[in-house]
N, C-alpha and C positions, 0 to 999 in steps of 0.2 A: 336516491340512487342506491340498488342495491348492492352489496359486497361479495365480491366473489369469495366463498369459502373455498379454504383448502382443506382437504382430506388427509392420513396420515399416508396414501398410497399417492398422491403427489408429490413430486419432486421437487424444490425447491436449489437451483444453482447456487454455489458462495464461491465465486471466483479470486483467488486471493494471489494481488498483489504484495510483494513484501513492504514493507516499514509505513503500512495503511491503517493499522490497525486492527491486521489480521486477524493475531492473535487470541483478541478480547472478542470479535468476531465468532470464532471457531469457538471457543468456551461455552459461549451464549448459544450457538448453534446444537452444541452436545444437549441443555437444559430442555431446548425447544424440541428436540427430537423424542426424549422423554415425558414429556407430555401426554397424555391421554387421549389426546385428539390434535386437528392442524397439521399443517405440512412437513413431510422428511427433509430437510436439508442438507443437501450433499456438499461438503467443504474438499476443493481442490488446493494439488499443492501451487506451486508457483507457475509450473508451467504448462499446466494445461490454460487451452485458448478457447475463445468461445467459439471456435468453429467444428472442436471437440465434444460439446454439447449437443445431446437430441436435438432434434428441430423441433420451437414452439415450446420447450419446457422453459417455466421461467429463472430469472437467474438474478442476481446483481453483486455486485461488488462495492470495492473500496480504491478512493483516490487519496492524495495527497500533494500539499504544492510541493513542486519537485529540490525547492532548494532547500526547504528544512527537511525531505527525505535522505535527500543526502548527507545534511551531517548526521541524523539518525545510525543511515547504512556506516557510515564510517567509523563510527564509535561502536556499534553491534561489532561488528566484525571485528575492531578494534581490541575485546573484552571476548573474542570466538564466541560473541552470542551466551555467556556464561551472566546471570548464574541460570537461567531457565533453561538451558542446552550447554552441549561446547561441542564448538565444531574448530577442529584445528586448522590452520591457517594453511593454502595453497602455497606453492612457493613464490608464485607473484604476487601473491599478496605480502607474503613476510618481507621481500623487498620492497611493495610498495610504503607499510611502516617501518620500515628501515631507514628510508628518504623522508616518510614524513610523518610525525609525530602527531601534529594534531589537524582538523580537516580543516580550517583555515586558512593553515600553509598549502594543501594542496591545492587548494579551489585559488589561490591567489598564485602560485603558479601558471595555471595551466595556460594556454597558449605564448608561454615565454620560449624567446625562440635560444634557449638553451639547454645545458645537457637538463639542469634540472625540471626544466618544463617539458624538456622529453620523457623524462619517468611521471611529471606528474598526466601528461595523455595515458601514459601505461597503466599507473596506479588506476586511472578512472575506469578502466576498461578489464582492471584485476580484481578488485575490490566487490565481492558479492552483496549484492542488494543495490549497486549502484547504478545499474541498468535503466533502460529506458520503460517508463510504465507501459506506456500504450500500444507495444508490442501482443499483449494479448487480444486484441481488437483493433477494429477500422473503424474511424469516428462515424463514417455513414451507417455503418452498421448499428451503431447506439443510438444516433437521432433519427434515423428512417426507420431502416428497414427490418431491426431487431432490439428495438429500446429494452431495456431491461426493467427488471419489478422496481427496482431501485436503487440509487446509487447512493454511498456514505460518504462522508469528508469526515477526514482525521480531526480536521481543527474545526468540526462539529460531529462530532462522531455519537453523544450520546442524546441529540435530537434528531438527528439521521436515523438513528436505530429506533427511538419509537419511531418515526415514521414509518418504519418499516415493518413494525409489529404492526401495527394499523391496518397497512396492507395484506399482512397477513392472517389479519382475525386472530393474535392473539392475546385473551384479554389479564395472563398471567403477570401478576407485577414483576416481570424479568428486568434484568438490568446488566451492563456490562459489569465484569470482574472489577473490583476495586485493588486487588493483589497487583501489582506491578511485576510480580513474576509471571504468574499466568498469564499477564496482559502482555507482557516480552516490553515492558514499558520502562523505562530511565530516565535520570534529570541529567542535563547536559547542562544547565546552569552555573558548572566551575569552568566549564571550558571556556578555550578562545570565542569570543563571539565573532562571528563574519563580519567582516570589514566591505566596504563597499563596492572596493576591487574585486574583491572573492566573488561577492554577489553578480558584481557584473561579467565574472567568468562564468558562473552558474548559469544564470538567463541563458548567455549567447551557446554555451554546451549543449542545455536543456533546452533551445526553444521548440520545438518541435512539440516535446512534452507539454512545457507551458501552456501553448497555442490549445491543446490539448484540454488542459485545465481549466483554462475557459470556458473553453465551447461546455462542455461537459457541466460545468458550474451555470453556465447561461442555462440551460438543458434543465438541470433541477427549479431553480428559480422560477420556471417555467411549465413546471411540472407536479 
């Protein structure tokens, strides 16, 4: 079978969700654009969608399960996204860490029918990066009628990406950032770890997502 080559006058989509591993994404995307030959990559911010995209140009992106995105976003935001940026904090956000310290208190909040589980609905819906992924897309759209070149998971993010060099005929030994600044990457391993409750706030918050995650993970395995 042969490989469809890209050209440097082809277009190549990087749709980027936050706390997906964007990032280290876009880094590698700058390298690949430098290249002497193969395809231009055009990296979006958060919120362009892909109905924003030419028609027929290909594209792909980045998933993540949505319950370890979320303690990601909360601790990003938590840190104003410092040291690789700083973005200061909304005023609903300083109130949402004002009520909650760390993201296990607020995920084990949420649907408590008190005052403090009415800040933690707020916090969820204050807290930037904490959104819903698949806002940028309709599932049919990715398994029918607009599949993408390819899709990455975080929690296989540096065999996704060869794959995805493969597809793209590129045969440079590139590799994602090792920098954990450049890759916007932190260890969460002092923190609270989620308790089971949290979790199961999470799921029922995120299922929509979830459902999402799936299908999309069946989609690759398949693909």
């Amino acid at each position: 079978m042969l490989r469809k080559l890209f050209v440097k006058s082809r277009q190549v989509h990087f749709l980027h969700i936050g706390k997906c591993g964007g990032s280290a994404v876009k880094d590698l995307a700058e390298r690949i654009n430098k290249l002497p030959t193969g395809p231009s990559i055009v990296t979006h911010g958060h919120s362009t969608k892909l109905q924003h995209l030419p028609q027929g140009d290909p594209y792909f992106f980045a998933i993540r399960n949505p319950v370890t995105r979320f303690y990601s976003a909360f601790y990003m935001r938590k840190r104003k996204e410092q040291p690789r940026l700083y973005r200061e904090w909304k005023d609903s956000e300083r109130d949402a860490y004002t009520h909650f310290a760390e993201a296990n208190d607020l995920a084990e909040n949420l649907f408590a029918k008190t005052p403090l589980g009415h800040q933690a609905f707020a916090a969820m819906q204050s807290i930037g990066h904490m959104s819903y992924q698949h806002t940028l897309f309709r599932i049919r759209e990715i398994l029918q009628s607009r599949p993408p070149l390819c899709i990455l998971r975080q929690e296989n993010l540096d065999n996704d990406v060869n794959s995805l060099l493969i597809k793209l005929n590129i045969a440079d030994d590139l590799k994602l950032p090792d920098d954990k600044k450049i890759a916007h990457r932190n260890d969460y391993s002092s923190t609270p770890q989620p308790s089971e409750a949290a979790i199961n706030n999470l799921e029922r918050w995120y299922a929509v997502d979830i459902e999402y995650y799936r299908l999309i993970n069946d989609w690759i395995e398949n693909n």
